[in-house]
N, C-alpha and C positions, 0 to 999 in steps of 0.2 A: 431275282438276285439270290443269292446261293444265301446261306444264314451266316458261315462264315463272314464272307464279305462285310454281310449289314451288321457282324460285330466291330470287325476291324473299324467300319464309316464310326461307329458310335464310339469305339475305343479312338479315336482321332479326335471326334470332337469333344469328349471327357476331356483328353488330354491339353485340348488345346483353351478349354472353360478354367480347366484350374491355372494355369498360366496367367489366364487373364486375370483371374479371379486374387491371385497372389503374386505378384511382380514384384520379384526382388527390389533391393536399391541398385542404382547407378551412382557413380562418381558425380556424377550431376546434379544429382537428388539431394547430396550432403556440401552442406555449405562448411568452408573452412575459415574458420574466425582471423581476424587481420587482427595480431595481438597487438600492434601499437595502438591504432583506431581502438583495441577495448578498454586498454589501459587510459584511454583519454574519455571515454566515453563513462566508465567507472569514476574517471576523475572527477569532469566537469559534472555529472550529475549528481554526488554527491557533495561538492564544492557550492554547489548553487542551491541544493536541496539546503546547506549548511543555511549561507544567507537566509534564503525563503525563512526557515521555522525559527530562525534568530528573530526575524522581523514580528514572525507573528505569534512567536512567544511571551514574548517580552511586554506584550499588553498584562499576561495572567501574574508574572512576576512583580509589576505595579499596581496591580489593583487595587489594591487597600488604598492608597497615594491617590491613586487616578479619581476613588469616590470622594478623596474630599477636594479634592479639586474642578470637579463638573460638577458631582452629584451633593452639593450641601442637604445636610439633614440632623437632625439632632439624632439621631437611631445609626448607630455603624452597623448595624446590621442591615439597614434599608439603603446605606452607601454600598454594602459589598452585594447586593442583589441586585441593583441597579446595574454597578460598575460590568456584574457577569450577565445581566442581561444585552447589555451590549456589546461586551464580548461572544455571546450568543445569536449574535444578528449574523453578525460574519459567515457564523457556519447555516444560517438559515437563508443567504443567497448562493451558498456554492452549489446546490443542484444546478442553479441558473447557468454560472460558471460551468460547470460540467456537460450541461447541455450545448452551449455554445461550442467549448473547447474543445469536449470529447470526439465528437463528430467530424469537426475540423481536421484534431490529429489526424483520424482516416482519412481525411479527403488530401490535405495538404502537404503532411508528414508530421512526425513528432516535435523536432528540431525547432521550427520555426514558431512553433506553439508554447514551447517549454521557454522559447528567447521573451516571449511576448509577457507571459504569465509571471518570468522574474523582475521585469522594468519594471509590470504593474505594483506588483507587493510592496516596491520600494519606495514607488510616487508615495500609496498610499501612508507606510509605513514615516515616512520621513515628514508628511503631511502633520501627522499625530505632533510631531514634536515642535510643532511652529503655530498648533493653534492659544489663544488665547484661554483663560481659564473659567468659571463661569462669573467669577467677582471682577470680570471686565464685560463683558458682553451678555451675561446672563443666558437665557435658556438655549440662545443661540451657539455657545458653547456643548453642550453634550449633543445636539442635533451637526455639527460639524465634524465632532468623533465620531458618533453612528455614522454621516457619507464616509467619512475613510474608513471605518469596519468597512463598510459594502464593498468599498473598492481591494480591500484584503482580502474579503471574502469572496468575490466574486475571480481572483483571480486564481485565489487557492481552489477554486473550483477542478481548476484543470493542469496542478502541478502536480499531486500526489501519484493521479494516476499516468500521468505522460511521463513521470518520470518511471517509474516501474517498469511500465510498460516499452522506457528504453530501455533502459537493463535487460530486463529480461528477452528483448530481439537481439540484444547484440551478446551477451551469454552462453556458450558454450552448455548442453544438457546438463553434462556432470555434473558443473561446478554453478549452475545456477542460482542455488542456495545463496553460496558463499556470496558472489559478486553481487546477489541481489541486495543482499545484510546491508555491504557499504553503503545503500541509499539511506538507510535508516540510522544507520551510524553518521551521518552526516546532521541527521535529521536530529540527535539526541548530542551531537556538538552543536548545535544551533543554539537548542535547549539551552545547553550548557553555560555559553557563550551571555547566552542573554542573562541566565540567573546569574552566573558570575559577574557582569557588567553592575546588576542591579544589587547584588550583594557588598561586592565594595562599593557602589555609591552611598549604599543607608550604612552602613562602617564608619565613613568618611565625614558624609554631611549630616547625618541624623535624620528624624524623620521630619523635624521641620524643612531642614533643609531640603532633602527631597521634596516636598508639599510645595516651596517657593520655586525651584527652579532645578531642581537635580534629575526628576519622573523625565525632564527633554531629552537628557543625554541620550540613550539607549536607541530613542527612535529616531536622533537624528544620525546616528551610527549608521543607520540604513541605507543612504545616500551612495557610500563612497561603497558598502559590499558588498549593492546592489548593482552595480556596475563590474564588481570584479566579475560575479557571477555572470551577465550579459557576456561581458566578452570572453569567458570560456565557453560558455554555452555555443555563440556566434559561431565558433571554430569546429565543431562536432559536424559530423558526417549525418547521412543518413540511414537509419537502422538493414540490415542486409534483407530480414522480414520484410519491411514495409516497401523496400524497394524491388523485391521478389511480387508481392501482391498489385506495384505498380503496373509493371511488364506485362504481367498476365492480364490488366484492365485493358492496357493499350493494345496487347496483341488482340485482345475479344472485337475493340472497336475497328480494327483494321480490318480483321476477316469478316468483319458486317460493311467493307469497302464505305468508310464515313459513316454511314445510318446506322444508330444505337435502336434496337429495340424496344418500346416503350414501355413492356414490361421492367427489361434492365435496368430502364431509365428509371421507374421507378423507384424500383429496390434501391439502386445507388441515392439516390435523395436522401436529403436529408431527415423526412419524413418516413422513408421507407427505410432505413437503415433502422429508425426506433420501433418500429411498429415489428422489424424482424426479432430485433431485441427483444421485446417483452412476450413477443409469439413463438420464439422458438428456441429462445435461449433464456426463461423464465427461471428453470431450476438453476441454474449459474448463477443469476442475480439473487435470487436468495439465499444460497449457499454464502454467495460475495459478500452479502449485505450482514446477513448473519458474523461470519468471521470478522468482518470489519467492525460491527458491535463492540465483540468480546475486546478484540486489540482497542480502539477506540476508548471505549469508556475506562479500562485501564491505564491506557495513555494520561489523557486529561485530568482522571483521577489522580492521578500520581503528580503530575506535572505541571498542573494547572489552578488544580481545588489545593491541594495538601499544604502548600505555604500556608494557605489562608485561613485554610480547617484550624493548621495549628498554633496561629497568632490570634483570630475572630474569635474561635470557637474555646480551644482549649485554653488561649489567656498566655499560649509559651510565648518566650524571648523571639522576636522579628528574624535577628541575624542568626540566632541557632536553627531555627525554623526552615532559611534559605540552604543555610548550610549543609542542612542535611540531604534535602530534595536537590541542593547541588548535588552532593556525594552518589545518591541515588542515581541518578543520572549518568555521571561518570562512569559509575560500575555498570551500569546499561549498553555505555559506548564503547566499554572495554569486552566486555564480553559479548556482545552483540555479532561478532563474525563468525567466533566459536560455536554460537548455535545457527547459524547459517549453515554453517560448513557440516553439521549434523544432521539439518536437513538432508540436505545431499547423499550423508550415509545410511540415516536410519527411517528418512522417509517424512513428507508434512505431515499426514494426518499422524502417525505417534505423535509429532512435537507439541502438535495442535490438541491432539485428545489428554497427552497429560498434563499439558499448561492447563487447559479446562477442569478437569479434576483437583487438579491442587488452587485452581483458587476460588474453587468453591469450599475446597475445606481449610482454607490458609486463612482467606481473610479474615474475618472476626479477630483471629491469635493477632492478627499482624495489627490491624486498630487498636485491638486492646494495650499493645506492645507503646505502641505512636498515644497514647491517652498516660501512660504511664508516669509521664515527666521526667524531669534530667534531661541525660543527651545518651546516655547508652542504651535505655529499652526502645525509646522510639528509632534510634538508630539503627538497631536490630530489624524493627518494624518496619522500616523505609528498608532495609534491606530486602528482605520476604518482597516486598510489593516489588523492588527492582527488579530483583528473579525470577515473577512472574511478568513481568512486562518484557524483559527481553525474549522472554520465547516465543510470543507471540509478532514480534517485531524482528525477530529474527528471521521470522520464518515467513512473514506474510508476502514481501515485496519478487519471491520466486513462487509463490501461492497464487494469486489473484488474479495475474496475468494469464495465467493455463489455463484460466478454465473458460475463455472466451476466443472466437480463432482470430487469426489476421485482422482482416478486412474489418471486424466492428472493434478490436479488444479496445480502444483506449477508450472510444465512446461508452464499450457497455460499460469497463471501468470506472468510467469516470462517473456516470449517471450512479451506478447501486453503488460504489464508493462514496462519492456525496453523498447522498438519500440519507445511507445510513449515520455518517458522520452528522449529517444537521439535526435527524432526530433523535441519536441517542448520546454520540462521542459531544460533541459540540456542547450542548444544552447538558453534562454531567458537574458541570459546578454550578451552574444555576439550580436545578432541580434539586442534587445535594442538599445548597445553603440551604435553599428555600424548607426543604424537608427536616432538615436540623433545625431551623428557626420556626417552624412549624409544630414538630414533634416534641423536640427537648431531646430527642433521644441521637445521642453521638455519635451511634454505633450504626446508624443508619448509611452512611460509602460502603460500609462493610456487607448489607445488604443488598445492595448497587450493585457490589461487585460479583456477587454470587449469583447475581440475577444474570448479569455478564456472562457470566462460567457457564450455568444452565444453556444458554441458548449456542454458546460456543460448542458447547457439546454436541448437542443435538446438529446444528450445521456438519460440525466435524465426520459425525456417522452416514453423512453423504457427500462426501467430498473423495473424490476419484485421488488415488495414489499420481501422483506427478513427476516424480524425484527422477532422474536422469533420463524422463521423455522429452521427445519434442515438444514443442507448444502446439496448439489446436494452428492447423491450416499455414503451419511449415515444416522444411524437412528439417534434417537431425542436423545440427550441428557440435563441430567439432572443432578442436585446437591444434589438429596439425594432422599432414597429407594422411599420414602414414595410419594417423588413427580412424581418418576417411575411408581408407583401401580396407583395414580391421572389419569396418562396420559394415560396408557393402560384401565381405567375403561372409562374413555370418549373414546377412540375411539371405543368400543365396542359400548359402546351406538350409536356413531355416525353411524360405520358399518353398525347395526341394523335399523336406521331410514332413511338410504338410501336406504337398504333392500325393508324396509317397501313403499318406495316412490314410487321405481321401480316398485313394484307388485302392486302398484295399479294401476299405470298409464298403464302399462302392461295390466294387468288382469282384472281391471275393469274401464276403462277409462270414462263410468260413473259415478261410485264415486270419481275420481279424482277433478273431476272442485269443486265437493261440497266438498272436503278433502280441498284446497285450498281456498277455499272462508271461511273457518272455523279456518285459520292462521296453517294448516296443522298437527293438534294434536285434529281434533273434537269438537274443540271451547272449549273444558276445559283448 
């Protein structure tokens, strides 16, 4: 064959490797988001997410009440370690939760897991407010709160990450930030919701009051908006993601004419879906579990411990106390979509690396501030810790989801989500008190916290930029045709100029250096 020739053969199949190699999009490829279905999908999950953390808030807002009521003791300090040891249990069955749930989600759909996980919180939650005290039944009393922690616990296993991981399938790239936030805005009206509840009841009835019969109110609140939540939930679709990943199972099992291959079969189990998880998506789950940390232990610090830091510990007024960690709160839900939506512009890991930074060097000032007394330094104080908690609550719920694809994210979520939350977010009032009632030294959350910040950091320096990509193992989505036709006309373009790159560097590697020294378009 002549030399020519066997160039042309080999300039054909070059040509025809990089094609393959880089394949534009199709109108096929980009999904067009059904903006009613997002707006309800946005709705219901933070509407439910609201319920869910009203229910399971509202234990930490009582606690001081709740130990003298199960937990008699002459020592208030062995009532409020007790009280957060049980509220510590909660978070030490939701891996369990997570392991059941998450896997499910994959298998079943989100939907139908996210309906399950709301009735349960509620049974449980509503439970709390109808048991007996312990000067009725004795020990049998705090052993009836712990099964209903388990059953809270166990269901919160698999609501944080199902929910997220709705959002962020039905989401639009751009604006993923944004619409993610609302989960968590839902989550810090929950909050809200609860400390408010509990706040005017010790206003109203005082704290005997409360001790005799006022601590019921709040949990039996749970009843009636744990049901609201179910029936919005009920009515939600299924994510376009999950049912993109469905399609592609069943078309696999049809071109195997019935017979699944027992390799696949494997992997699809729910044994082999973990065992891919921690083999081959390892660095994910720590990145995950790490971010979750920093956000977590911030959380419950703020939310959970700090009423009680600063009634037990520091000796301030109950309703100024609430008041404030209410306020904090507020400003969390109010700002909370604004740093969302900055996600989106300026990217997770900035939001994530400077939230870390500053509250490794914030905290102490902001303790010190909250130790001060009065109502205006600790106010200040509670402020500083708000503003470091919404950026990391901002930002997490279009975070977490990306970094796992389709087929496992809510299981992998859901598994190093819990993990982290039982061993470090969960267990951060307990450890706190106990270290305060330990140490003497007051100043010891503020060290918690920086411990936080450290490991946020380090997570953050391996976490892949995310902001207006698609998720792992779907395509791009968008909010309307037009910006579909947009995205598959650039990637042509771009397909083509990689094309073009490759065969020069290829083909004529001395035209290269001068294609490049020219800003790589021949200096026009």
């Amino acid at each position: 064959m002549a030399p020519g020739g066997r160039s042309e053969r080999t300039d054909r199949m070059l040509r025809t490797l990089l094609r393959r190699r880089k394949e534009p999009l199709t109108i096929s490829d980009v999904t067009v988001v059904d903006r009613p279905g997002l707006r309800r999908a946005v709705a219901a999950t933070a509407v439910g997410n609201t319920m869910e953390w009203f229910d399971f808030g509202v234990y930490a807002y009582v606690a001081v009440t709740l130990g003298k009521v199960f937990f008699p003791s002459d020592s208030a300090a062995t009532q409020v370690v007790s009280t957060f040891a049980t509220f510590a249990v909660a978070f030490l069955v939701r891996p369990l939760g997570g392991l059941v749930f998450g896997p499910l989600g994959d298998r079943i759909g989100r939907r139908r897991v996210l309906s399950t996980t709301m009735i349960m919180m509620a049974i449980g939650t509503f439970a709390v407010g109808l048991l007996p005290g312990y000067d009725s039944i004795g020990i049998a009393a705090p052993l009836l709160l712990l099964a209903c922690r388990v059953v809270q616990g166990f269901s919160t296993g698999g609501e944080y990450a199902g929910a997220t991981t709705y959002i962020a399938e039905f989401a639009p790239d751009r604006r993923r930030g944004f619409l993610g936030s609302w989960l968590d805005f839902g989550t810090f009206v929950g909050y809200s919701l609860g400390s408010g509840v509990v706040t005017v009841l010790t206003a109203v009835l005082g704290e005997q009051g409360m001790v005799d019969w006022g601590w019921r109110v709040p949990f039996l609140i749970a009843g009636p908006l744990g049901l609201i939540g179910l029936y919005m939930r009920l009515r939600l679709e299924e994510t376009p993601a999950f049912q993109q990943e469905a399609e592609r199972a069943a078309e696999a099992v049809g071109a195997g004419q019935d017979s699944v291959d027992p390799v696949e079969e494997a992997r699809q189990s729910g044994k082999g879906r973990l065992k891919e998880i921690f083999t081959r998506h390892w660095q994910a789950v720590l990145i995950c579990m790490g971010l979750v940390l920093l956000y977590n232990v911030t959380n419950y610090m703020v939310t959970s411990y700090l009423p009680t830091y600063m009634t037990s510990t520091l000796g301030q007024d109950p309703t100024t106390a609430q008041v404030l960690v209410l306020g904090t709160m507020i400003l969390v839900a109010l700002t909370i979509t604004v740093v969302g939506r900055s996600s989106d512009r300026w990217g997770r890991r900035p939001m994530f690396m400077a939230g870390s930074v500053a509250l490794i060097a914030l905290a102490i000032p902001a303790l010190l501030l909250i130790q001060a007394g009065g109502f205006l330094m600790p106010a200040v104080g509670c402020v500083i810790l708000g503003l470091l908690l919404v950026i990391f609550a901002g930002t997490s719920a279009a975070t977490l989801p990306a970094l796992f694809p389709t087929r496992l994210r809510y299981g992998a979520l859901s598994i190093a989500f819990n993990i982290s939350v039982s061993l470090f977010g969960g267990t951060t009032p307990l450890v706190a008190s106990w270290l305060v009632a330990t140490t003497g030294d007051k100043l010891v959350p503020a060290y918690y916290l920086m411990g936080a910040g450290l490991v946020g950091l380090v997570s953050t320096i391996f976490l892949h930029e995310t902001a207006g990509k698609p998720l792992r193992g779907s395509g791009p989505m968008v909010e309307t045709a037009e910006e579909a036709r947009r995205l598959v006309a650039r990637s042509r373009t771009r397909a083509g100029r990689r094309a073009r790159d490759v065969w020069i560097r290829l083909r004529h590697p001395w035209a290269a250096q001068r294609y490049r020294d020219h800003g790589g378009d021949g200096g026009r």
